[in-house]
N, C-alpha and C positions, 0 to 999 in steps of 0.2 A: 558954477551954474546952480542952480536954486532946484531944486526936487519940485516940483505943482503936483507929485504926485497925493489925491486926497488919501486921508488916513485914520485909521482906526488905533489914536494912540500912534504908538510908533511902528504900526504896521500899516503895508497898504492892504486897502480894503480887496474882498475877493469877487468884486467886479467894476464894470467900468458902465455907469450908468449915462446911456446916449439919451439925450433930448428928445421927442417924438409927439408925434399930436395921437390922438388913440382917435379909431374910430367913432364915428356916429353914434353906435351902437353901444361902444365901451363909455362913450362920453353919456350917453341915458343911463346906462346901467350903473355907473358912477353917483348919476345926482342922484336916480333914487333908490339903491340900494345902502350906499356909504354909509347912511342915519343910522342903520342897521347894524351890517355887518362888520365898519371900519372901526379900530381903536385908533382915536387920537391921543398923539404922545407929544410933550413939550422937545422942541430942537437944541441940540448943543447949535455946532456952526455949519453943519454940513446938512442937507435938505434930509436924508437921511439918518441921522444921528437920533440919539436921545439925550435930553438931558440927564445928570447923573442925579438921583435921588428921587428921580420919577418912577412910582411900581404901579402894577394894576394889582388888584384884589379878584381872583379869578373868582372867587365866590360872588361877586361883588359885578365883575363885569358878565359873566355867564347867568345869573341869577337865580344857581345854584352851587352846591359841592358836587363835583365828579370828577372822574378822573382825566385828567386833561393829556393829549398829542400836540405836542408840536411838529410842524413839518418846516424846515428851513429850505429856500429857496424851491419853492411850491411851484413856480413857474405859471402855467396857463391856470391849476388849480385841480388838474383832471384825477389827482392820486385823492390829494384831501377833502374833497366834495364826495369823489365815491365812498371814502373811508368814515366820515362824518355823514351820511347817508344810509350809512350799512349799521351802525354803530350809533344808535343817538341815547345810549346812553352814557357815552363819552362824550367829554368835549374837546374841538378841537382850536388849534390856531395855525393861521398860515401867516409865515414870515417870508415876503418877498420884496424885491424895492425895485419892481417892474411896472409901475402902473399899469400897464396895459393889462398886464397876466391877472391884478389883482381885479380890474373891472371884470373879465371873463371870469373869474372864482366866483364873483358876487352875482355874474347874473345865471351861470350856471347853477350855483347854491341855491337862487331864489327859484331856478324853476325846476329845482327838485324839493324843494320846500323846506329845506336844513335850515333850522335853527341853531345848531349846538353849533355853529362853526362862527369864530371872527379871523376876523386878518390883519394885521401891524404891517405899515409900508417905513421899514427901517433895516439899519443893517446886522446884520442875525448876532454878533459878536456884544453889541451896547443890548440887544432884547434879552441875551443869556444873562448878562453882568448887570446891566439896570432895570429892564423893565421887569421883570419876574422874580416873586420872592424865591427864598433859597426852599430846595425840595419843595417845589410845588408841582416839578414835573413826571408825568408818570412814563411818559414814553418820549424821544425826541429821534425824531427822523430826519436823514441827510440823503437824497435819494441821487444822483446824477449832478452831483455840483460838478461846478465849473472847472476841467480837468488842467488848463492852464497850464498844455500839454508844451510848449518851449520851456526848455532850461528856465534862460533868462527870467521865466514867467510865475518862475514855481513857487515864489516867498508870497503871489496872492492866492495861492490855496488855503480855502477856508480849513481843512485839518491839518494842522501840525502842530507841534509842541506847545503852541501856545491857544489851544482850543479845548484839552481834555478839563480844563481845573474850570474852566467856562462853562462847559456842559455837567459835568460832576458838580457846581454851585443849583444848579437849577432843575438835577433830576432827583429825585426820592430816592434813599434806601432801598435799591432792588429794583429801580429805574431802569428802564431798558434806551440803550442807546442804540438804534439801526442806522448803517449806513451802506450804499449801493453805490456801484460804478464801473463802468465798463472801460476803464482806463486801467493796463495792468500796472502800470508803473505808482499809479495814483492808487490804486488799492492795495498796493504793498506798501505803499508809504503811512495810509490808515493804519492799516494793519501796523505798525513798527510804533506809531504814536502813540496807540492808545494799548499796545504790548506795556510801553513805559510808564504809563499812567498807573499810578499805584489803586486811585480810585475805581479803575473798572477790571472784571473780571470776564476772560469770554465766555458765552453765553452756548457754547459750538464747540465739534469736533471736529478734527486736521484742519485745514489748513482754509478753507473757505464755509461760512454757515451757506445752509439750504435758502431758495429765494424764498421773501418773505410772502405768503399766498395772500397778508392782507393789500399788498401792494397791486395796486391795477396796474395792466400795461399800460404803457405811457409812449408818446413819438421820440422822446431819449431814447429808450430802452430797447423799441424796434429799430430803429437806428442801429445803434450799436451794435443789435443781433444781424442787419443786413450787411452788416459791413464786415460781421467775420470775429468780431470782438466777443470775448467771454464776458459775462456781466459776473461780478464779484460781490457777494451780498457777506455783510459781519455783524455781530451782532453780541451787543458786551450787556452785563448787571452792572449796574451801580455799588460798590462798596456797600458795608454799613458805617458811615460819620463813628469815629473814633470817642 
């Protein structure tokens, strides 16, 4: 029998993107924010993908030098819009491949009148390794991914051995790597990956960092908390490049 499963390289991707019409609403906010706020990026073969030798010039695409956040799987946008709100002397990016979530980013963005923020509708592993030069990033945040809590399920979670040398290409010297989740078994598994990763150092003492206070609460995150779950927050440096 033939795998259809779509892939990232020889990994499957760490979601499974259903087909959907967006609302009214997301469909306006789309035409006329998009001009704006979206980075268009050339496709490999998957709607998602990028092609390989495609980068942006954050100086280039922000229309200035600053210090840049990335947030991967940003979702409706409600963390990154506060944080790029609060902060406009950063810049930010939102990596999501929900259309839906990135039309609500863009028009909540625009009606708090954020500039510093774009968003890339692609899958977060080809954005670390192609679209962003190496050490461009100052900070990259993982907030509530997809815990892809079945056995069977666990080889599509976005952290594992083969994510730390993806994130380490693309964060700076002393780059901060955040990541959250209220999944115990999936934050011990962070925790164990990027323990191995020679490139990062934890940033924290014992056994869990404190939550991170730039992080708004979010409908994950009360989730999680109503349902009895501990939320698990970690938080690594970046090496110094040898």
């Amino acid at each position: 029998m033939t795998d259809s499963t779509p892939r990232f390289r020889d990994k499957p991707v760490s979601f499974v993107r259903r087909s959907g019409r967006m609302s009214d609403g997301q469909e306006r906010a789309w035409a006329e924010h998009a001009g704006f706020y979206l980075i268009e990026v050339p496709r490999g073969q998957a709607a998602t993908s990028i092609e390989p030798g495609n980068r942006i010039d954050p100086a280039e695409t922000y229309g200035r030098t600053a210090p840049l956040v990335i947030e991967i799987g940003s979702g409706q946008g409600h963390a990154i819009v506060h944080a790029a709100s609060a902060a406009p002397e950063r810049d930010f990016l939102a990596v999501e491949v929900f259309r839906a979530g990135l039309a609500r980013t863009m028009l909540d963005a625009a009606r708090e009148g954020v500039q510093n923020l774009r968003l890339v509708e692609a899958n977060a592993p080809e954005v670390l390794e192609h679209l962003l030069p190496e050490a461009s990033v100052d900070e990259l945040w993982i907030f509530f991914p997809d815990p892809w809590h079945k056995s069977k399920h666990h080889k599509r979670r976005l952290v594992d051995p083969s994510f730390p040398p993806l994130a380490a290409r693309a964060l700076r010297d002393g780059g901060v790597l955040r990541l959250a989740t209220d999944w115990e078994d999936y934050a011990r598994q962070m925790r164990a990956v990027i323990a191995d990763a020679a490139d990062f150092a934890p940033a924290f003492e014992g056994d869990w960092a404190p939550r991170f206070d730039g992080r708004v609460m979010t409908a994950f995150e009360r989730k999680g908390i109503a349902k009895g779950r501990e939320i698990r927050d970690l938080v690594y440096r970046r090496e110094p490049r040898g």
